[in-house]
Structure formats: structure tokens, C-alpha cells
One Martini backbone bead per residue (centre of mass of N, CA, C, O) as a GRO file, in nm:
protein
  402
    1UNK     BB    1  -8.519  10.722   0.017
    2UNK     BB    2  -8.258  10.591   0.161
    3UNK     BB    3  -8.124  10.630  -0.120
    4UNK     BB    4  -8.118  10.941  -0.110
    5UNK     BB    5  -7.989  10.996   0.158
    6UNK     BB    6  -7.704  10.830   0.074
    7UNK     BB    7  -7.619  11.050  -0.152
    8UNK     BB    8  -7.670  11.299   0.006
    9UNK     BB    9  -7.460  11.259   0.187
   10UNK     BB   10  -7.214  11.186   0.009
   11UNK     BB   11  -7.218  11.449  -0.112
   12UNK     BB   12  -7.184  11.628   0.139
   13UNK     BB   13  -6.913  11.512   0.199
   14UNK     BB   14  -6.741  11.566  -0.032
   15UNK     BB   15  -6.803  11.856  -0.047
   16UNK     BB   16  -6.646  11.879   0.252
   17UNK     BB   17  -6.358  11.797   0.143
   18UNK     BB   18  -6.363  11.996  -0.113
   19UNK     BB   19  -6.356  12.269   0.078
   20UNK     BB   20  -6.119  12.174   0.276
   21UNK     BB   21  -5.911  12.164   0.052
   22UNK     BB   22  -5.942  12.437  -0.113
   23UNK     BB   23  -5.992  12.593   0.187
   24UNK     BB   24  -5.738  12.713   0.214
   25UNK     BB   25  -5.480  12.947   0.347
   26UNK     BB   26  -5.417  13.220   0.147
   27UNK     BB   27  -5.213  13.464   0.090
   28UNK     BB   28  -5.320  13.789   0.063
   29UNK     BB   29  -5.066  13.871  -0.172
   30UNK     BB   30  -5.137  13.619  -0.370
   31UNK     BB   31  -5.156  13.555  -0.666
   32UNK     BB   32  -5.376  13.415  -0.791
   33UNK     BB   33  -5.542  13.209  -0.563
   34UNK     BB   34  -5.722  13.028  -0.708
   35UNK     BB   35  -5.491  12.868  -0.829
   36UNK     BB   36  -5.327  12.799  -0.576
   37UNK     BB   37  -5.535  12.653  -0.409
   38UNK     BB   38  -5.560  12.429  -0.613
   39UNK     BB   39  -5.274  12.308  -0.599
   40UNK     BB   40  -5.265  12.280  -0.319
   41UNK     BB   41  -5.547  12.082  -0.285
   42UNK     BB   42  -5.392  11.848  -0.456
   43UNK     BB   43  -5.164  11.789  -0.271
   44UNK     BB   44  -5.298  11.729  -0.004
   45UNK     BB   45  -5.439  11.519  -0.112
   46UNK     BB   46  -5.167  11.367  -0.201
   47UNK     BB   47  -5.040  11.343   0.113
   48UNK     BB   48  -5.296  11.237   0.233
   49UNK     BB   49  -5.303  10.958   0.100
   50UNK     BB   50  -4.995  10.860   0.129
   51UNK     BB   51  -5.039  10.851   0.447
   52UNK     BB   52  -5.286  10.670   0.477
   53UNK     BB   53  -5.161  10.432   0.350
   54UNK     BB   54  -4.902  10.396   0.539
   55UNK     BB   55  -5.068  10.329   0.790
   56UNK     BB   56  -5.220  10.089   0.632
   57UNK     BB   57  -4.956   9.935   0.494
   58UNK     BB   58  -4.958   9.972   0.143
   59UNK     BB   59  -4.751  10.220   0.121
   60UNK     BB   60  -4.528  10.424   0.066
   61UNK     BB   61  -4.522  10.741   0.095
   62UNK     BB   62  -4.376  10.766  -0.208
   63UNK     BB   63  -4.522  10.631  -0.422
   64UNK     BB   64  -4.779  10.805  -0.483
   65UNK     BB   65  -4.614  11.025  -0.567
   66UNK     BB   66  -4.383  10.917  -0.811
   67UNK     BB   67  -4.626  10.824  -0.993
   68UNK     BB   68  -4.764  11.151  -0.973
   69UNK     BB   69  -4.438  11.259  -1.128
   70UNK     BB   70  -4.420  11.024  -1.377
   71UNK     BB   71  -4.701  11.199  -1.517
   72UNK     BB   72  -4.469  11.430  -1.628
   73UNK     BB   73  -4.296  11.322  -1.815
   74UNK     BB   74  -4.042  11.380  -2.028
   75UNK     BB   75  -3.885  11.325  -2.311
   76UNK     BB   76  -3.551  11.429  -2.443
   77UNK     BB   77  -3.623  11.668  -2.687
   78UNK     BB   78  -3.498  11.791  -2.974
   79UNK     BB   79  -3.442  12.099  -3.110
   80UNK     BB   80  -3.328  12.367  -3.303
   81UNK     BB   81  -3.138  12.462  -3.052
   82UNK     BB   82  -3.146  12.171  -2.910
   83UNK     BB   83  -2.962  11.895  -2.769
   84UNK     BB   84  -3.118  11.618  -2.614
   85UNK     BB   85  -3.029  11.411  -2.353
   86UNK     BB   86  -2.951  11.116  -2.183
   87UNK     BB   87  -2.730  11.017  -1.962
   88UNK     BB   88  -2.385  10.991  -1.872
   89UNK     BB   89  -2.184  11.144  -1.555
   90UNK     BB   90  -1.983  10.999  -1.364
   91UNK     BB   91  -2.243  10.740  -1.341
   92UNK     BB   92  -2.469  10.930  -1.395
   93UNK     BB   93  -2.778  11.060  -1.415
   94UNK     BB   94  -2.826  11.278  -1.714
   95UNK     BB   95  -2.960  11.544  -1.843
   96UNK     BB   96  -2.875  11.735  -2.204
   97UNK     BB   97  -2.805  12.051  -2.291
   98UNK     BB   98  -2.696  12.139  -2.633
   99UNK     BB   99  -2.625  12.404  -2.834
  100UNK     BB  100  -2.640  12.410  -3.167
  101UNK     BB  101  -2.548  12.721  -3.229
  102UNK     BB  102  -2.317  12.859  -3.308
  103UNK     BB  103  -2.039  13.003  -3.143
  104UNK     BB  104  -1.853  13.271  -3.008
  105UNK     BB  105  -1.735  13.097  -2.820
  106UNK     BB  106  -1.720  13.004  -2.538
  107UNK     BB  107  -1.968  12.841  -2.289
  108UNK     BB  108  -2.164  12.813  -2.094
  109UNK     BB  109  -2.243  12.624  -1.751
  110UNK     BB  110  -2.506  12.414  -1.598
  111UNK     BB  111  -2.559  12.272  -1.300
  112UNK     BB  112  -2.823  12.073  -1.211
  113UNK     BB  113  -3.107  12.070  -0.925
  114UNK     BB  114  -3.344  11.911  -0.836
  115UNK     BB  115  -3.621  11.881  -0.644
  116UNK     BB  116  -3.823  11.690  -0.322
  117UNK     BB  117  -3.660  11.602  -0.082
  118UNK     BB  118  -3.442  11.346  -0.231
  119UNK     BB  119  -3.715  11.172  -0.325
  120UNK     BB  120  -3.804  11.339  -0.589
  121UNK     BB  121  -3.834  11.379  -0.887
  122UNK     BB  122  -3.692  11.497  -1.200
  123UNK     BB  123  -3.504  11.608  -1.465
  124UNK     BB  124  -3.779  11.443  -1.697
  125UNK     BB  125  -3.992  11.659  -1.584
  126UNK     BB  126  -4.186  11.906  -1.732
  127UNK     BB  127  -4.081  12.159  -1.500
  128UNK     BB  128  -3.787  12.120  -1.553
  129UNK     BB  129  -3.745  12.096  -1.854
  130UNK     BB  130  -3.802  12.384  -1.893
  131UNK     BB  131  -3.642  12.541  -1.729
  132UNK     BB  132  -3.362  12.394  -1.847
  133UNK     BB  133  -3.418  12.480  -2.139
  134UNK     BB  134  -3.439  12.786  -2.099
  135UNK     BB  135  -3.173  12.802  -1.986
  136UNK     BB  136  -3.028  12.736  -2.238
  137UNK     BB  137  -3.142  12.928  -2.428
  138UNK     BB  138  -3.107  13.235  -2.264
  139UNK     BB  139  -2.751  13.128  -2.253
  140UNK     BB  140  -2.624  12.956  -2.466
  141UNK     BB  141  -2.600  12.654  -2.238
  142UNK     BB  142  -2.472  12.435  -2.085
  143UNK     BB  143  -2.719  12.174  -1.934
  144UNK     BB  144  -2.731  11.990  -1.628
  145UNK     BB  145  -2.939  11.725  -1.538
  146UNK     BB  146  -2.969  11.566  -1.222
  147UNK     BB  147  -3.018  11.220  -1.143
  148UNK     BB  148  -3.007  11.147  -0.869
  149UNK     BB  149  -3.050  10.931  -0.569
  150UNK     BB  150  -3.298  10.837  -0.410
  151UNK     BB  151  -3.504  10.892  -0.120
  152UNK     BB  152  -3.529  10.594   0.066
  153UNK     BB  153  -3.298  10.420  -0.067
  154UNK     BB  154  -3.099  10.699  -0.025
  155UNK     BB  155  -2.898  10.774   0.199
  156UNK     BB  156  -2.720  10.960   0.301
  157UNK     BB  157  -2.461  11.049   0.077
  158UNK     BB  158  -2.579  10.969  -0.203
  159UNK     BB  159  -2.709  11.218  -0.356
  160UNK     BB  160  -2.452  11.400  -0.245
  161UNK     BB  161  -2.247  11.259  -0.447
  162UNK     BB  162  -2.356  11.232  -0.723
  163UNK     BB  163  -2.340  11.582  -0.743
  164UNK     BB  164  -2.051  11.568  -0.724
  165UNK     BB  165  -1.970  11.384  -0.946
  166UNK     BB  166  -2.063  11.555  -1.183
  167UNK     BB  167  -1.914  11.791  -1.132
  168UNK     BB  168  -1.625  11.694  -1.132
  169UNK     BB  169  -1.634  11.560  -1.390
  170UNK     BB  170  -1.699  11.813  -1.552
  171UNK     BB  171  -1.464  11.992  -1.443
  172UNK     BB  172  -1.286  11.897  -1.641
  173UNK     BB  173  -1.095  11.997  -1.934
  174UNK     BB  174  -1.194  11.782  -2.124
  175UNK     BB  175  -1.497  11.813  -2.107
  176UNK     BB  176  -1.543  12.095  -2.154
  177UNK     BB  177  -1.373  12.083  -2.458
  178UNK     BB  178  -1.609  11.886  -2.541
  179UNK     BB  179  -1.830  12.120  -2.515
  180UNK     BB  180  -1.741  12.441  -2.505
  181UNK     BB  181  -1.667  12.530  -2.233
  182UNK     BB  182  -1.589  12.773  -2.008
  183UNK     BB  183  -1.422  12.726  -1.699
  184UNK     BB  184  -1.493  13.011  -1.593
  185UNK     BB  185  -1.837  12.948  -1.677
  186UNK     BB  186  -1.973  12.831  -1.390
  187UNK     BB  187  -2.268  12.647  -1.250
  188UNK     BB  188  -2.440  12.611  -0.962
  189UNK     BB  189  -2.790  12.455  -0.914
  190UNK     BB  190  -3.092  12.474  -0.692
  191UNK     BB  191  -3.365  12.350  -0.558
  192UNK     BB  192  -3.420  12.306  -0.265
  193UNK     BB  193  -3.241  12.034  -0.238
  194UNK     BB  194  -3.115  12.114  -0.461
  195UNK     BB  195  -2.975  12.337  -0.343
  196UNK     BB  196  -2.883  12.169  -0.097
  197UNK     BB  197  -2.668  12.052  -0.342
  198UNK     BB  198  -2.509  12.323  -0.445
  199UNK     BB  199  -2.416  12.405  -0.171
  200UNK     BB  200  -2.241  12.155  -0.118
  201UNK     BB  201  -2.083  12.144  -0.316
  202UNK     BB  202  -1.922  12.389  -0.334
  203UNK     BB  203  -1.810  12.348  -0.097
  204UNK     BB  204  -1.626  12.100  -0.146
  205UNK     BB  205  -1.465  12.186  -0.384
  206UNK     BB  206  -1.256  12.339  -0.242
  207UNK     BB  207  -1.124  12.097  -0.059
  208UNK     BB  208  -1.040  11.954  -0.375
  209UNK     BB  209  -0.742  11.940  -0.535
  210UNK     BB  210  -0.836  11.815  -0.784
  211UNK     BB  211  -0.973  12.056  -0.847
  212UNK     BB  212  -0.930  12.311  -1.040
  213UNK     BB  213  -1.187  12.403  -1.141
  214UNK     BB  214  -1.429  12.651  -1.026
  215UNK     BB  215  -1.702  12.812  -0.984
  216UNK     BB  216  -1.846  13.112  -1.047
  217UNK     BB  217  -2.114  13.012  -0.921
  218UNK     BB  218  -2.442  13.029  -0.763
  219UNK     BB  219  -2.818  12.907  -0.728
  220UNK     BB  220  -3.039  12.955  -0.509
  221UNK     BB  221  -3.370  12.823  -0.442
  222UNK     BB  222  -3.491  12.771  -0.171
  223UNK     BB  223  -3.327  12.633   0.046
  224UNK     BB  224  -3.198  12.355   0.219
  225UNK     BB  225  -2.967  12.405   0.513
  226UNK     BB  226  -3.100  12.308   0.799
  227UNK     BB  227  -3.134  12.033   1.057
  228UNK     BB  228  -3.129  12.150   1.389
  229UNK     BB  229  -3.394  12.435   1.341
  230UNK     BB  230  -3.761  12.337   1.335
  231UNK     BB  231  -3.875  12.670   1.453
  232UNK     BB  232  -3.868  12.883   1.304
  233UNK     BB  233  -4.032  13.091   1.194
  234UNK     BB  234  -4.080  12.994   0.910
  235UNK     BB  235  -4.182  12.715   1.061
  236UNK     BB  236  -4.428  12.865   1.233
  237UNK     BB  237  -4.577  13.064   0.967
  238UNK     BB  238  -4.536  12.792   0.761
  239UNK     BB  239  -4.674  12.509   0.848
  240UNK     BB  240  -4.973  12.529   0.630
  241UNK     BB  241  -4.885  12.609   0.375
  242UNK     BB  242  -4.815  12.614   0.056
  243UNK     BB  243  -4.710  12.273  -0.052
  244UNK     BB  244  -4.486  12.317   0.229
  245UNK     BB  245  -4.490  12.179   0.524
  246UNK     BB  246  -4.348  12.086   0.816
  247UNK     BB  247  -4.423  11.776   0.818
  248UNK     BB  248  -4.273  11.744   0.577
  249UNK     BB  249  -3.995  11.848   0.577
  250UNK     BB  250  -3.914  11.664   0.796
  251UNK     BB  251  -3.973  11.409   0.645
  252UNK     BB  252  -3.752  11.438   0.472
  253UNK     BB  253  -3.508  11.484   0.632
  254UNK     BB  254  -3.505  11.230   0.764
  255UNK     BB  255  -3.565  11.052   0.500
  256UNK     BB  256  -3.238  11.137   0.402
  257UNK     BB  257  -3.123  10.928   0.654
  258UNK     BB  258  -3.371  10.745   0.741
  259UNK     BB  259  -3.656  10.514   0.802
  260UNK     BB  260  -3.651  10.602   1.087
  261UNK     BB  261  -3.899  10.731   1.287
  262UNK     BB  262  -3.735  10.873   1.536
  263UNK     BB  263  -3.633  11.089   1.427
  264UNK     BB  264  -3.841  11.216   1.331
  265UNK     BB  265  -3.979  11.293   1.613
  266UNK     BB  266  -3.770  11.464   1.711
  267UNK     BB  267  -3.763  11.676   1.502
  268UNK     BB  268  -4.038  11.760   1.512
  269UNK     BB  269  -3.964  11.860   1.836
  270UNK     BB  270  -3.676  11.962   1.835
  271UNK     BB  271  -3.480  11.722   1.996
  272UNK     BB  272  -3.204  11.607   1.820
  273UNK     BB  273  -2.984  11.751   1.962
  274UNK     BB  274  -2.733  11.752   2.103
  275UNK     BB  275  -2.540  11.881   2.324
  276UNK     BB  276  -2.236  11.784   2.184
  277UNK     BB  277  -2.388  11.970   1.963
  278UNK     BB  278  -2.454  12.284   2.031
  279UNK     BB  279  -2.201  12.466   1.917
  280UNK     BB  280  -2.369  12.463   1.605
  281UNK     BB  281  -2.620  12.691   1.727
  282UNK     BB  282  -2.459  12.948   1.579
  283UNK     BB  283  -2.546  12.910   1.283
  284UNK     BB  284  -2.873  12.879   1.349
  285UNK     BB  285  -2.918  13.161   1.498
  286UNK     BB  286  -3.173  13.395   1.440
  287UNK     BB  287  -3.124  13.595   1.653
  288UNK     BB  288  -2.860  13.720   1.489
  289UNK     BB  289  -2.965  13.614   1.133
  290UNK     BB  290  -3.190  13.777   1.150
  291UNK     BB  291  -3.359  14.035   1.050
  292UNK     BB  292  -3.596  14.203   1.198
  293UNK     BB  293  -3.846  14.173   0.997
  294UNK     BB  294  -3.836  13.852   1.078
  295UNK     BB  295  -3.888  13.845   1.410
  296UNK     BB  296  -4.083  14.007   1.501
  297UNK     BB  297  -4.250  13.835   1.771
  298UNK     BB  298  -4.013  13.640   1.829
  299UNK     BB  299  -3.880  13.409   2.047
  300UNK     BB  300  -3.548  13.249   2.161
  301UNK     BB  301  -3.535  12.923   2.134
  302UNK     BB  302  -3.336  12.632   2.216
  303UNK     BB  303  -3.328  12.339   2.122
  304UNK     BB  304  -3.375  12.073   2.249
  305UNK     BB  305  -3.237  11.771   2.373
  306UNK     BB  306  -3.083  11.492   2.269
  307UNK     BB  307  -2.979  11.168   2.123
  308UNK     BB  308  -2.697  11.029   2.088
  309UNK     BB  309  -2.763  10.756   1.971
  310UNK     BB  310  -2.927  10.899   1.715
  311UNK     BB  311  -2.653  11.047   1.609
  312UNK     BB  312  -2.473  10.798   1.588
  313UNK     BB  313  -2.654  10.674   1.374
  314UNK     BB  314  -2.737  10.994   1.270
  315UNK     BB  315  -2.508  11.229   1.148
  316UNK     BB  316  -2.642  11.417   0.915
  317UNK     BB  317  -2.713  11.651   1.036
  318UNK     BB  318  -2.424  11.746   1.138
  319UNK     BB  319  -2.324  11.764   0.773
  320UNK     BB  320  -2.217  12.012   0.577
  321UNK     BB  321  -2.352  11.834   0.323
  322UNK     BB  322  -2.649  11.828   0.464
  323UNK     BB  323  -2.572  12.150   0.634
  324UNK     BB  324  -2.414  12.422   0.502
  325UNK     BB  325  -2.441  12.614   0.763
  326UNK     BB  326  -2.231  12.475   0.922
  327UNK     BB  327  -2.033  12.617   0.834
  328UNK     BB  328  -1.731  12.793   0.842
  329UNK     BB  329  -1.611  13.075   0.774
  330UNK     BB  330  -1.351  12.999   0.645
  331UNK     BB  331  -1.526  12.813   0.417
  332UNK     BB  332  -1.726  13.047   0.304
  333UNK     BB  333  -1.480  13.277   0.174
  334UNK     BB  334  -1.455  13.084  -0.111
  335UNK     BB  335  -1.694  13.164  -0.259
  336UNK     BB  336  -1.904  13.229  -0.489
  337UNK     BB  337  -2.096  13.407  -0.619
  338UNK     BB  338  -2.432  13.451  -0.509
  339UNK     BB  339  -2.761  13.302  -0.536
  340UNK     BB  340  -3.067  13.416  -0.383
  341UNK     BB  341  -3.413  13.299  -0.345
  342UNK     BB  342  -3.691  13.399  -0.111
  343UNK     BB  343  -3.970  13.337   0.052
  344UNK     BB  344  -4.231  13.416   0.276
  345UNK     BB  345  -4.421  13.135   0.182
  346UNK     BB  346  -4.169  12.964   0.394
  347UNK     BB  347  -3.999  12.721   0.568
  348UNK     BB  348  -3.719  12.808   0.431
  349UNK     BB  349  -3.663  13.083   0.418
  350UNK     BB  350  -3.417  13.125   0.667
  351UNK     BB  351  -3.239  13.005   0.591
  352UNK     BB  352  -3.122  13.157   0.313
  353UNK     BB  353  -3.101  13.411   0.509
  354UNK     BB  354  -2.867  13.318   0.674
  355UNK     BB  355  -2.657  13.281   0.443
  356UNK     BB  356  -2.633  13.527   0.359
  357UNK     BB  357  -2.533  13.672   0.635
  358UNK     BB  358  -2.280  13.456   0.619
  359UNK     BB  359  -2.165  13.559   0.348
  360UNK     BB  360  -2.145  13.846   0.354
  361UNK     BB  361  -1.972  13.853   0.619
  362UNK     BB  362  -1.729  13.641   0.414
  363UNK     BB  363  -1.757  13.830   0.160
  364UNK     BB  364  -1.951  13.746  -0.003
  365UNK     BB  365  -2.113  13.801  -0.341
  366UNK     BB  366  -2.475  13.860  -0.261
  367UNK     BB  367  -2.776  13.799  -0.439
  368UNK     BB  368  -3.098  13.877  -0.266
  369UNK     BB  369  -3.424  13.765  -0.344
  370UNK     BB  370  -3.723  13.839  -0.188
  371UNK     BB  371  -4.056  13.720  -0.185
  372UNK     BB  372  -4.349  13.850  -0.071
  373UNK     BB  373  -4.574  13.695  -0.292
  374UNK     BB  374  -4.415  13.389  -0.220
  375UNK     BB  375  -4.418  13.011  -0.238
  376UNK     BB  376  -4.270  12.685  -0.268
  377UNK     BB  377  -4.179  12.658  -0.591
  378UNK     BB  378  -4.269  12.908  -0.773
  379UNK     BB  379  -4.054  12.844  -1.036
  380UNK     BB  380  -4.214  12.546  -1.125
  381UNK     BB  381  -4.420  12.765  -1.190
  382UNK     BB  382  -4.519  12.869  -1.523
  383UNK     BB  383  -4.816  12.957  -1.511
  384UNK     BB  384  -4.739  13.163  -1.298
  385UNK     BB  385  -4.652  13.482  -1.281
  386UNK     BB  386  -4.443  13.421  -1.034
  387UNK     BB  387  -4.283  13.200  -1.185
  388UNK     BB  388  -4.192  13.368  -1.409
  389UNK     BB  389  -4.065  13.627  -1.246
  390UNK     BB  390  -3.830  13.452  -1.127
  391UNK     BB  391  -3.709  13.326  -1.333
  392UNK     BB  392  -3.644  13.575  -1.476
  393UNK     BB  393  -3.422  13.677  -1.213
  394UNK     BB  394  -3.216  13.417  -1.264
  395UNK     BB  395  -3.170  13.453  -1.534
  396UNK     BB  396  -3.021  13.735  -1.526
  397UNK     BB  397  -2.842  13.706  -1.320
  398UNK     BB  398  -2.672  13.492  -1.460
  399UNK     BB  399  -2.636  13.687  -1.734
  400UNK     BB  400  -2.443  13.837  -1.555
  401UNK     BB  401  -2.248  13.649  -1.372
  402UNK     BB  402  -2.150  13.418  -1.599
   0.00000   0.00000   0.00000
């Protein structure tokens, strides 16, 4: 009997772990919502062993993680219309999709970055070779997705070097012309990190003497862009939302800087940037860059004083290579057409709002879609509706603009 008290408790134990999982609260607008808990419940069940792991001393936060996106890897696979490889760019590994089919007349090419928190994925993931793959045939283009370092092994500028590096490269007038592509007709692009890489390379491009060919558009998928103001409306109405909580984002961005704990606490307390850069947070104030309803019943405090000795250890979250919303308005009215992309359930929201905002008032021509009933990362969910109907308005936006 008492052996059965034991199972019985277990059973129980169990189940009630398992509906803690499942039963997150999941917006009541968003499609499927049953497949959705479910996505969301093994996410969070993955983050939470990945965080009890590290605290019990066993493995870094990122490596089971890693190991559980190394298991959705696809090689390389070419078929009748493209032809896929693994290869290097500018000495970056990047996947390259190049159409087989003869072309009348030279090529589009997209540069893509994946996301995952400048941590995680890879060009190789088949969440992103899906998409990559897509976009490639969608739009007869070549397609490099680039597996930049991640971080914690490499810390900014390391990934964005990277990013900037095949860029830079595949814009030579010699390999657009080895490849076939029209040097008027590139874009960089990237999701979540992967956006804010793409957006960063963009800003980049424009200050390079070197660079003669410069992109003709840019397309942020839900990007990171300012890591000043981790308290956004965005930040505080879904910090426990599925996919990416407040707590991971910080996580990241910290991550992305050094593995030194205190930054992460100082950006979690959102008390992180010094006085003496505060003249800063006139590009991130939401109260005067964000429309009145997504402003709701927020009221506007400006993040507390940090420690000068924090920034100057850790200089990367004040630097517009990694927080591309720093740039001055002078530096944005270069950029090219600008495709965003924003859900609403979604800790990133803000960013990308405000970015429309400063890109519109600098004259960027700007087409921002904003997603009323999708939640972070929804591009690279092709199982769901939603993933579909994003990926579609990203394809069609392109294929008009590029």
C-alpha cells in the first residue's frame, strides 16, 4: 500500500507539473492557442532545466540548450532549383542558397541573420534552412545565411563583426558578379538578434568608405534594438508571454556583453546605465516614440543610475553596433527602405515601434506590419497559421521592394 501511496503521489506530482507547464496563460486573440501552450510549455520546461542545471553547477545555462537546437540540424541538401552548401564568406561560415535555374538577367541576394539571442541557432537549424530555402525560391535569389560566433564564447563585437564581415565581403563588386547578383538589388536581413544584426550591419555599411555597393533595403523581423530600457510597456506586459520572457531577453542581452552576473542584475533592476550617458535615453523614451495606444496606462519613468565602473567594464550595451536605436538621427536618414515587423505579444514590441518612428521622422521610407495576434519568433513556427501568414507578408514585402 505504501508503495502505492508513492506512485500515486508521483503520478500526481507529475501531472501537476505537467498542467503547470501546459496551463501558461497563453493571449486570448492568438490562433491555435492549444498548439501554442504547447510550444510554449516545452520552451519554458527547456529554460528551466537549462537555468536549475547552472545554478546546481552542472552545465552552462546555454549548452543544454544548444544541444536541443543541434537536434533539429539539417545538412546542407540541394535540390532541382537550388543548390545548397555550407562554405565560407569573408572567413565567416555562412549556408549559401544559389538558384539553379538560369535567370534573365542578374539576381536579387538576401544576407540573412538568424536569431536566438546572439547565443543560440544556426544558419543550419531547419526552422531557419525552411525559411532561407523559401526565400531563396520565392524570390529566385541568392541567399547567404550566416552562422556568425555566438556568444557566451564570443562576446560583442564578436557576432557583429562577423555579421558585418560577410557583408562587407559578398558587397565587392567581384563576387556579386561571381554569383550573378545585381549589385542595386541586396538586402540584409534577421530575425529577433538576427535583426539587430541586420540592423547594425545597415548603420555600419553607410559609414564605410570601402563599401561602395550599399544595401537597397533592410527587413527586421521583430528585432532587439536598445538594451538602455529593459522596463518598456512591451517589457512589463509580456514578461511572461510564450517563447521569450523578460527574464531570458535580459539574459541574453547581458550574455551578449560579458558573463559576469552583475550586468545581468544591474539590466534586470534596469538600473544600469550611468548618469553621465543618460543624454542617451532620448532615443529610447517611449513616452514621446511610441503611438498613444500602445502607451495604454503606462506612465514614464526614466531608468535608475547605474555604475560608471559596470559601463566602462562593459561599454557594448551603450554602443549603437549593439543597440542600433542609439544612432543619431543623422546616421538614420541614410538607410535604405526598411521593412519591421512587431507582435504584440512580444517583450521586443517597443524596439521595433520606436525604430519605425525614428526611421519615418529621418524620412526612411518605412513599411512596419504589425502582428495583433502573434508572439515572438512566429516567422520561424511554419507549423502554425500565424507563421505562415508573417513569412508570407515578409516574402511579398521583399518582393516588391527588393
Amino acid at each position: 500500500a505504501a508503495d502505492m501511496g508513492t506512485k500515486l503521489l508521483a503520478f500526481f506530482l507529475a501531472s501537476a507539473l505537467l498542467a503547470y507547464y501546459i496551463y501558461s496563460p497563453i493571449p486570448e486573440d492568438i490562433e491555435e492557442p492549444w498548439t501554442v501552450m504547447l510550444i510554449s510549455a516545452s520552451l519554458r520546461a527547456a529554460w528551466d532545466l537549462a537555468e536549475l542545471g547552472e545554478r546546481l553547477g552542472l552545465v552552462h545555462f546555454t549548452d543544454p540548450l544548444t544541444a536541443m537546437m543541434a537536434a533539429q540540424y539539417v545538412p546542407p541538401t540541394s535540390d532541382e532549383n537550388l543548390t545548397v552548401t555550407d562554405t565560407e564568406l569573408g572567413k565567416v561560415a555562412v549556408r549559401l542558397y544559389v538558384p539553379r535555374t538560369p535567370s534573365n538577367g542578374l539576381r536579387r541576394a538576401v544576407v540573412y541573420f538568424h536569431g536566438g539571442g546572439w547565443s543560440l541557432g544556426q544558419a543550419g537549424m531547419k526552422a531557419y534552412d525552411d525559411l532561407t530555402r523559401w526565400t531563396a525560391n520565392r524570390l529566385n535569389a541568392v541567399v547567404v545565411s550566416v552562422n556568425y560566433r555566438l556568444s557566451p564564447k564570443y562576446h560583442f563585437p564578436v557576432p557583429f563583426e562577423d555579421a558585418y564581415s560577410v557583408t562587407k565581403f559578398f558587397l565587392q563588386s567581384s563576387i556579386l558578379s561571381q554569383y550573378g547578383v545585381d549589385p542595386g538589388r541586396v538586402c540584409v536581413a534577421g530575425d529577433s538578434a538576427g535583426g539587430n544584426l541586420a540592423a547594425a550591419v545597415a548603420q555600419q555599411l553607410l559609414e564605410d568608405p570601402e563599401v561602395k555597393t550599399k544595401p537597397r533595403a533592410q527587413a527586421l523581423l521583430y528585432p532587439a534594438l536598445q538594451a538602455l530600457d529593459l522596463n518598456l510597456p512591451s517589457y512589463q506586459e509580456n514578461a511572461h508571454k510564450p517563447v521569450l520572457s523578460r527574464w531570458n531577453m535580459v539574459r541574453f542581452w547581458s550574455q551578449y556583453f560579458t558573463s559576469d552576473p552583475s550586468l545581468r542584475e544591474a539590466m534586470d533592476s534596469n538600473s544600469h546605465v550611468p548618469a553621465e550617458w543618460s543624454h542617451l535615453l532620448q532615443f529610447v523614451n517611449w513616452s514621446i516614440l511610441l503611438p498613444e495606444e500602445m502607451k495604454k496606462d503606462h506612465v514614464y519613468t526614466a531608468p535608475a543610475s547605474g555604475s560608471s565602473a559596470l559601463a566602462q567594464r562593459y561599454p557594448g550595451f551603450l554602443d549603437p553596433r549593439a543597440a542600433p536605436l542609439l544612432a543619431g538621427d543623422t546616421r538614420l536618414r541614410g538607410l535604405p527602405r526598411t521593412y519591421v515587423l512587431t507582435c504584440e505579444h512580444d517583450v521586443l514590441r517597443d524596439d521595433g515601434v520606436m525604430y519605425v518612428a525614428r526611421l519615418r521622422a529621418a524620412g526612411v521610407p518605412v513599411t512596419h506590419d504589425h502582428a495583433k495576434d502573434a508572439f515572438h519568433g512566429a516567422v520561424t513556427f511554419a507549423n502554425l497559421a500565424v507563421g505562415r501568414r508573417l513569412s508570407d507578408r515578409y516574402g511579398e514585402w521583399l518582393d516588391e521592394n527588393l
